[in-house]
C-alpha positions in Angstrom: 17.2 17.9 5.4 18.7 14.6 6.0 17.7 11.5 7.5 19.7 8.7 8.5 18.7 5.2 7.4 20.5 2.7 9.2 24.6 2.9 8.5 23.1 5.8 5.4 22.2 9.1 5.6 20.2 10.2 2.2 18.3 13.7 1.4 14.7 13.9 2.2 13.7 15.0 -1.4 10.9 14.9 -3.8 12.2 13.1 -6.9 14.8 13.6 -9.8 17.1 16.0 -10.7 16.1 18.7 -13.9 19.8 18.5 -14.9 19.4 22.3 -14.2 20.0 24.6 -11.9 17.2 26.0 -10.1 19.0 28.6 -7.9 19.1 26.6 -4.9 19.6 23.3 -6.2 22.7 22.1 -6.8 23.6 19.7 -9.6 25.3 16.4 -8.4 27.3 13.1 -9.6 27.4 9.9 -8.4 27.8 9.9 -4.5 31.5 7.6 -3.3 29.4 6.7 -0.5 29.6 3.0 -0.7 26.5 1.9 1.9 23.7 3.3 -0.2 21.0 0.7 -0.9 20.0 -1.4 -3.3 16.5 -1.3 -3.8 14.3 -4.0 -5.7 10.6 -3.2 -6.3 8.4 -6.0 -7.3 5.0 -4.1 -8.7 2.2 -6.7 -9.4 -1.0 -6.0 -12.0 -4.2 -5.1 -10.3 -3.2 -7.4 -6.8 -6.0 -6.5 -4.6 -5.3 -6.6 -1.0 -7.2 -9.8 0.1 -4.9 -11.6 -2.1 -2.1 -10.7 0.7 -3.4 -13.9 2.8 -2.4 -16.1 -0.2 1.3 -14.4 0.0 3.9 -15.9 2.7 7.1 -14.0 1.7 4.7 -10.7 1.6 3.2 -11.4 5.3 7.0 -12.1 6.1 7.8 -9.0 4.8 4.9 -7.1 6.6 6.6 -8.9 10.2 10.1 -8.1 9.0 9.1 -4.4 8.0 6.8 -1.4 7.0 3.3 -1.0 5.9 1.3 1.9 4.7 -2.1 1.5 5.5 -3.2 4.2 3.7 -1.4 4.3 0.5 -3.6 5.1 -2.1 -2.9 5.2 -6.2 -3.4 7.8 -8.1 -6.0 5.7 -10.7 -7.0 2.7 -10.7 -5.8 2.2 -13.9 -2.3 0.5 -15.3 -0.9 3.1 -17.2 -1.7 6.6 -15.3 -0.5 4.8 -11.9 2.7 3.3 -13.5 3.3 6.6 -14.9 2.7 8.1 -11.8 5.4 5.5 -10.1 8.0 6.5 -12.6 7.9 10.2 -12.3 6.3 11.0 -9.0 3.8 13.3 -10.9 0.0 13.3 -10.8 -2.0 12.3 -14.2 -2.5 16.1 -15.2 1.3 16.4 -15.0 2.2 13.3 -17.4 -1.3 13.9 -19.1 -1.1 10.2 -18.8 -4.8 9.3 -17.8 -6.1 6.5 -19.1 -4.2 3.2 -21.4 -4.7 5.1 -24.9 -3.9 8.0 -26.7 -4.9 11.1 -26.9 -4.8 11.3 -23.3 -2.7 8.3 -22.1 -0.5 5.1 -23.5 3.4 4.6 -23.8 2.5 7.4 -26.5 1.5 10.0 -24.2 4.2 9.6 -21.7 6.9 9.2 -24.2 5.9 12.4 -26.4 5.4 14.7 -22.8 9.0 14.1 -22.6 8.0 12.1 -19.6 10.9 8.9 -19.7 14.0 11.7 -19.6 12.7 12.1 -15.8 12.8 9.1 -13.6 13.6 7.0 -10.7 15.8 5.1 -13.1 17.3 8.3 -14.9 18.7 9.9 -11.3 19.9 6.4 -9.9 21.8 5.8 -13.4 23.1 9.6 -12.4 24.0 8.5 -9.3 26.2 5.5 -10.2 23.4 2.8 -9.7 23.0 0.1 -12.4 19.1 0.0 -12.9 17.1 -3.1 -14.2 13.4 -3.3 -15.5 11.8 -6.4 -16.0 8.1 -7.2 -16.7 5.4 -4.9 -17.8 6.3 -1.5 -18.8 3.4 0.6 -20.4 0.4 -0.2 -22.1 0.9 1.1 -25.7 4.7 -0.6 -25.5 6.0 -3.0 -28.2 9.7 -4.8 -27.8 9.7 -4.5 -31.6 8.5 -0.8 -32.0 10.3 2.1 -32.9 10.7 5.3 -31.4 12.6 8.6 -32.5 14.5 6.3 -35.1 15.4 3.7 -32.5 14.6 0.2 -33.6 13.0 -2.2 -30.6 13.3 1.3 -28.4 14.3 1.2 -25.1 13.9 3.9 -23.1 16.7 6.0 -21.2 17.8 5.1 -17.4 17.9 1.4 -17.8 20.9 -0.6 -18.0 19.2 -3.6 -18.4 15.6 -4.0 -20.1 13.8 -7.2 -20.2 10.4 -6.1 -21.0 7.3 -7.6 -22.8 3.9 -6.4 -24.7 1.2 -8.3 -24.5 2.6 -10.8 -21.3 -0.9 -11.1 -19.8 -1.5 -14.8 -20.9 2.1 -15.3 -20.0 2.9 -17.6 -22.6 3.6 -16.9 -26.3 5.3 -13.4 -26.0 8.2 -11.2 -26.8 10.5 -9.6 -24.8 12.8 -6.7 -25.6 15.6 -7.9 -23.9 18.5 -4.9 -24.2 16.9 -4.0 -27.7 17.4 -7.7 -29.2 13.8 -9.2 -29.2 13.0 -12.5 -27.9 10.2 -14.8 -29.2 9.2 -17.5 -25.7 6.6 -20.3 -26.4 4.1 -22.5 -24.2 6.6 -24.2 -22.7 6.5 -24.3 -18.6 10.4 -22.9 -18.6 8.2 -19.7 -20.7 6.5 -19.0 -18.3 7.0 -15.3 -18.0 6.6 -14.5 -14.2 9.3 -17.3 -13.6 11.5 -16.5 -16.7 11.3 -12.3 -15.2 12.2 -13.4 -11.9 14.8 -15.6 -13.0 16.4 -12.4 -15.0 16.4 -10.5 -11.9 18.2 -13.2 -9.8 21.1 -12.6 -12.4 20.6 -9.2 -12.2 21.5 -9.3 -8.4 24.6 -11.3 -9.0 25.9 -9.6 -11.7 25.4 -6.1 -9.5 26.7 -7.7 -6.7 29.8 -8.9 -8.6 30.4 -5.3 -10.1 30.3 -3.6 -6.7 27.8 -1.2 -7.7 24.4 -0.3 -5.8 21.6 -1.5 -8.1 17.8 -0.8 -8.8 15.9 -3.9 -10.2 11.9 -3.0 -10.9 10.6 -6.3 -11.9 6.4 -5.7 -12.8 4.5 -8.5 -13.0 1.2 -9.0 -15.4 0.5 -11.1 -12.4 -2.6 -11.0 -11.2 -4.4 -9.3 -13.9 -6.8 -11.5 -16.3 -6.4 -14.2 -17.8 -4.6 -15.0 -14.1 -2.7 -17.6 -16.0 -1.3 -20.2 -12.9 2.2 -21.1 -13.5 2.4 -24.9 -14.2 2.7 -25.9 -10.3 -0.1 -24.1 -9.2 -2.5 -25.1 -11.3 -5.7 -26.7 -10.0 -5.0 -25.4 -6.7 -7.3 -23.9 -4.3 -10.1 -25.6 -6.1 -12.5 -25.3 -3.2 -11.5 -21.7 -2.0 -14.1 -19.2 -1.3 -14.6 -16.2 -2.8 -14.4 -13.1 0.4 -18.0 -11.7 1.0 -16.9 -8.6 2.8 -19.8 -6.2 4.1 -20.4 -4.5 0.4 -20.3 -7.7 -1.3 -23.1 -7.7 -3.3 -24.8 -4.6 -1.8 -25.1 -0.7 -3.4 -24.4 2.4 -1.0 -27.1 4.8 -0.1 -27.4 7.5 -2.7 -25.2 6.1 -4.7 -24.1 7.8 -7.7 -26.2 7.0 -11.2 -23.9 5.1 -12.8 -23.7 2.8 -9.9 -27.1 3.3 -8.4 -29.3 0.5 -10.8 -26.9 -2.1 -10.4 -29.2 -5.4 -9.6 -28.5 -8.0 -7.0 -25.3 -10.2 -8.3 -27.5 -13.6 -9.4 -26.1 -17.2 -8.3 -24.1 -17.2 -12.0 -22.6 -14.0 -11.4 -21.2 -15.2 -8.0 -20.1 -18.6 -9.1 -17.8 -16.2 -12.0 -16.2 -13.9 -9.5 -15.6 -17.5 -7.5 -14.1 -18.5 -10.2 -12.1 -15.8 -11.0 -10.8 -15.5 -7.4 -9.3 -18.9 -7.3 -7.4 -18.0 -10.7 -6.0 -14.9 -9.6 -5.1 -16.6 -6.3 -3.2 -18.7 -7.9 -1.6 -16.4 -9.9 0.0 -14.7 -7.3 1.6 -18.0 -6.0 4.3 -17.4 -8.3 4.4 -13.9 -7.6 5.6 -14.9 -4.4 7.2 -17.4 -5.1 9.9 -14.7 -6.8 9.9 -12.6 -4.1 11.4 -15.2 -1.4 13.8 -16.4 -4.6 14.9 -12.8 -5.1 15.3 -12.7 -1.2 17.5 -15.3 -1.0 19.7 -14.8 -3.9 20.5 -11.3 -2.1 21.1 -13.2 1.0 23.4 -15.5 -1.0 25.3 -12.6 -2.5 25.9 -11.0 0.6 23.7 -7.5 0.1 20.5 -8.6 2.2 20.9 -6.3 4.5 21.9 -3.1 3.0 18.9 -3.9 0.1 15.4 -1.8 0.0 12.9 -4.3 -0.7 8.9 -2.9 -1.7 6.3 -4.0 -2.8 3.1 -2.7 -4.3 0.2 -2.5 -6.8 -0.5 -0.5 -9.5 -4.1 -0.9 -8.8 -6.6 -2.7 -7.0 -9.7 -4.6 -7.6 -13.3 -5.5 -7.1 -14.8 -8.7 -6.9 -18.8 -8.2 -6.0 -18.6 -5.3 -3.7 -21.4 -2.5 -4.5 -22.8 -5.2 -6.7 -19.8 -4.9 -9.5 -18.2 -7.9 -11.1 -14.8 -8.0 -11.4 -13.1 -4.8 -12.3 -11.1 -1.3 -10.7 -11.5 2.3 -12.0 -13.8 3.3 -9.4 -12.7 5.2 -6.4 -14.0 2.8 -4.0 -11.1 1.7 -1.8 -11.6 -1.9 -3.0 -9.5 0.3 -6.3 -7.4 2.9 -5.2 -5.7 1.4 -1.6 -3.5 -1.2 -2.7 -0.8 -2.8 -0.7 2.7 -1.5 -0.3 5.3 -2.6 2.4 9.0 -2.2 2.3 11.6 -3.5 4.2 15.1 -2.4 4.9 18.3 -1.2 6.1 16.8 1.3 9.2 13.3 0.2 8.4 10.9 -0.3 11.1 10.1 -4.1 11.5 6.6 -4.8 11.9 4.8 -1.2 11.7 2.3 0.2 10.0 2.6 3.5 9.1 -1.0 5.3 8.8 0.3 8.1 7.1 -1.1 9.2 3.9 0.8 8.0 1.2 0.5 8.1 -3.0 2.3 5.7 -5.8 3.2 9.7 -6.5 6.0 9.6 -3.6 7.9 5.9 -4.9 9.8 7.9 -6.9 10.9 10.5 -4.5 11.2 7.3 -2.3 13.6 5.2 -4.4 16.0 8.6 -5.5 16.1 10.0 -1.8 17.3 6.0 -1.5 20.1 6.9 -4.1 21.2 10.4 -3.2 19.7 11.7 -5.9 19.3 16.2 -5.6 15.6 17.0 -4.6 13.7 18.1 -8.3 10.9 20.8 -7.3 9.1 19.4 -10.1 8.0 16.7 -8.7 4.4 16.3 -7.1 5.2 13.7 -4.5 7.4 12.9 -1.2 10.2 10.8 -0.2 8.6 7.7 2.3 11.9 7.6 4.2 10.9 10.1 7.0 7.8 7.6 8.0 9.6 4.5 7.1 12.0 5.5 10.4 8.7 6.0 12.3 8.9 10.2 12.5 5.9 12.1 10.4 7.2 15.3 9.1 4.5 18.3 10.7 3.8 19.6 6.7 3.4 15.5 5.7 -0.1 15.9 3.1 -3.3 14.8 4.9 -5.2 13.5 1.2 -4.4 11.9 -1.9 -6.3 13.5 -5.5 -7.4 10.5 -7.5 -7.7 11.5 -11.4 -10.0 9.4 -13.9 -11.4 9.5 -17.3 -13.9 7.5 -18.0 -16.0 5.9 -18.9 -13.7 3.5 -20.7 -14.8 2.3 -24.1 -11.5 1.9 -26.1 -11.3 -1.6 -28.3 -8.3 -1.9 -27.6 -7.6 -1.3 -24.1 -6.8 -4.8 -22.2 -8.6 -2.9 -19.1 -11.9 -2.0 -20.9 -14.9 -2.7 -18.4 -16.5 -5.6 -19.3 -20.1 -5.9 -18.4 -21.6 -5.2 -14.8 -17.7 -4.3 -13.4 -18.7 -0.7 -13.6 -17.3 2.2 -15.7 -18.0 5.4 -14.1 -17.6 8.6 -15.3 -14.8 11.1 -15.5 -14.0 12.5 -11.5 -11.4 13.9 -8.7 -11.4 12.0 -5.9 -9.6 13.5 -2.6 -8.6 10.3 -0.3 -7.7 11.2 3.4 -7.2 8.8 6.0 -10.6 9.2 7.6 -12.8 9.9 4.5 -13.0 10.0 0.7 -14.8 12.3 -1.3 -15.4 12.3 -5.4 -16.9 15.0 -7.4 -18.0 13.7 -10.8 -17.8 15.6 -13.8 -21.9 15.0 -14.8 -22.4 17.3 -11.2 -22.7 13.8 -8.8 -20.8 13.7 -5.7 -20.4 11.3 -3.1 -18.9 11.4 0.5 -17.9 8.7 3.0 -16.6 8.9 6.4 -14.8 5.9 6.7 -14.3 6.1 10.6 -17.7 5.4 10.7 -18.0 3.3 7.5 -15.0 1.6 6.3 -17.1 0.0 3.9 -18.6 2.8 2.1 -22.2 2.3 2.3 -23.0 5.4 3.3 -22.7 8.4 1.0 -23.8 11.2 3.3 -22.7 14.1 0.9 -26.2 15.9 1.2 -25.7 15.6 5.1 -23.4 17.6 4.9 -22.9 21.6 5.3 -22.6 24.2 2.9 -19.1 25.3 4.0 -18.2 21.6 4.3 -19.1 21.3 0.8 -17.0 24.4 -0.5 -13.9 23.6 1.4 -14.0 19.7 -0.1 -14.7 21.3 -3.6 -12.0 24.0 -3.0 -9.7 21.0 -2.0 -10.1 19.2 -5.7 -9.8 22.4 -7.5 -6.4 23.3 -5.7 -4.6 19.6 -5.8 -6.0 18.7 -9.3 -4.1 22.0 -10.9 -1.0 21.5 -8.4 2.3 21.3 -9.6 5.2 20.2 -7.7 6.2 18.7 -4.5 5.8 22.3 -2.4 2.8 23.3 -3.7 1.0 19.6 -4.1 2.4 18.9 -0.6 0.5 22.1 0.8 -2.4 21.7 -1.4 -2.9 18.4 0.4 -2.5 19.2 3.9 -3.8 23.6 4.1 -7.3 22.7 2.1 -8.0 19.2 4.4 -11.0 19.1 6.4 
């Protein structure tokens, strides 16, 4: 099928090309057609959706294009979501699920073979030159080798400016084209600024050559410490802390591991005060990079035929059900995370309502670039709903996929204490209710028409055939594989 995007008419596909020919798929090169997009994706670290108000280039971007109010992630954890982003697979098809080997890490993903088939990968096919910048994978080292290749860096990527351990965002490394760079404490090393500075090049350099380009710059931005850049610190030094309805409050019948949680006391929320106001001013420079990038592709002259999105790879909670700050649950507080794009054919100031998964970015981004539809893929291309039409087979839920509870040393995500570490579960997210089945047997259900804030888990209110069909639902999309049969998983077993 196509769909026309402004001046550009791309394929409606799921994700990358196999290489191979599938019987009716068709290999392709590198389309001549000259108006395809650029597209720039700025992906932050665990940016929780209240932070948005802090963000004037991303409210300008919500006016100047479109939202997805119900895009939800497929854990709300760094490395299975980013994993998810790259390939437009579910965790059980990366087997990427949590930030360490055995079952997740840079490790995982680069043994499953899972870095020969990416957004990057087709758009290099297709004639693009392709950028990444930031955070990568947890596991990743500039210096490390992989498969013989000193300070490895990984196929698709024409140019690779990435870091390791970037969360204080001072004294790092970055692989930058497999030479690595040692930065300091200096305010000019300041990483979000020296990242977005790289990709402000990147534009030029892409628009001198004439060639559509792909720059992914990822952020550690917000994620702790929350290290301000040098003009931003002290700021917001009297800014509350949001006390939305859960703040502070369990649901009824909540599940164990959640259940005993005692009322936050006046030190706890004086912490999650304070670690608001850090991660607020965090993001500061995050924007800060967005309106730069902006107008250095206004300055170059390819604005307006450039894809801009942004997004999380997970969201966060700050006092809701009585947690301190912390994600992996499937509490939307985690798992719906901001994404808006803007664009060529766009629609300016909607807000699609459409369920939508980090899963379909990929499919997104090589629809973008022409790329041939890959069956492997578990997600959808965005572009039908980002011109305003909803396809009649568009999936109706989103699985969710967690291992837990976390207790790896040396995982920079491990809970600390009182931010809640639940248990392995499935979640099914919909865009009127979530449902999780834990593996220990608990479940929890809550109709958020009626309670958008989830205090209400009315899974033993509910019927026995309701019951089967939602477990029958899990079962079906957590075994899926590929975009036909994940798409229908998600949309023939909804109720």
């Amino acid at each position: 099928m196509w769909v026309a995007v402004g001046a550009l008419a791309v394929t409606a596909v799921a994700c990358q090309s196999s290489g191979k020919d599938s019987g009716n798929v068709a290999e392709s090169g590198p389309r001549s057609d000259p108006k395809r997009p650029n597209v720039v994706f700025v992906l932050t670290d665990d940016l929780s959706s209240d932070l948005v108000n802090h963000m004037p280039h991303v409210k300008e971007m919500q006016k100047a294009g479109t939202s997805f109010a119900n895009y939800t992630v497929t854990d709300s954890l760094c490395c299975p979501s980013r994993s998810s982003i790259f390939t437009g697979k579910y965790p059980h098809n990366t087997g990427v699920f949590t930030n360490t080997p055995p079952d997740g890490g840079f490790d995982t993903f680069n043994k499953r073979g899972n870095e020969d088939r990416t957004f990057a990968t087709e758009l290099k096919k297709q004639g693009y030159r392709t950028a990444m910048m930031g955070k990568y994978l947890n596991g990743y080292e500039p210096d490390m080798t992989v498969g013989g290749e000193k300070n490895y860096v990984p196929p698709g990527w024409d140019e690779w400016d990435v870091a390791g351990n970037g969360y204080k965002e001072y004294d790092y490394t970055l692989n930058e084209n497999g030479r690595t760079v040692d930065y300091g404490r200096e305010p000019k090393d300041y990483l979000t600024d020296v990242v977005s500075d790289k990709g402000q090049d990147f534009i030029g350099e892409s628009a001198q050559d004439g060639k559509p380009f792909m720059l992914d710059i990822s952020t550690f931005a917000p994620h702790g410490p929350a290290t301000p850049a040098p003009q931003d610190e002290g700021k917001y030094p009297n800014l509350p802390s949001p006390k939305p309805p859960a703040y502070n409050t369990t649901p009824e019948k909540a599940p164990t591991w959640l259940a005993d949680k005692k009322p936050l006391t006046a030190q706890q929320q004086k912490k999650i005060t304070t670690t608001y106001r850090k991660r607020v001013r965090a993001v500061q420079a995050v924007d800060r990079m967005i309106g730069d990038l902006q107008k250095r592709l206004k300055k170059e002259g390819v604005y307006d035929n450039t894809v801009f999105a942004f997004a999380s790879d997970n969201g966060f909670h700050m006092g809701q059900y009585r947690l301190m700050p912390g994600k992996q649950t499937a509490f939307d507080t985690d798992v719906n995370v901001p994404l808006v794009m803007t664009g060529p054919g766009i629609r300016k100031g909607a807000t699609s309502k459409a369920v939508a998964s980090n899963i379909d970015l990929c499919p997104t981004f090589t629809d973008l670039g022409g790329a041939t539809p890959d069956a492997a893929a578990d997600g959808r291309s965005l572009v039908p709903l980002l011109k305003g039409a909803t396809p009649d087979d568009w999936p109706q839920s989103a699985l969710i996929e967690h291992h837990g509870p976390n207790t790896a040393p040396n995982d920079p995500d491990k809970p600390r204490k009182g931010s809640g570490n639940p248990p392995s579960y499935e979640a099914v997210r919909t865009d009127t209710y979530t449902y999780v089945e834990y593996k220990n047997g608990a479940r929890e259900y809550y109709d958020r028409s009626e309670d958008p804030d989830q205090l209400h888990n009315i899974y033993g209110q509910l019927s026995a055939e309701r019951k089967k069909a939602l477990s029958a639902a899990v079962a079906e999309l957590r075994t899926c594989k590929g975009s036909k049969e994940c798409s229908e998983a998600a949309t023939t077993r909804t109720v």
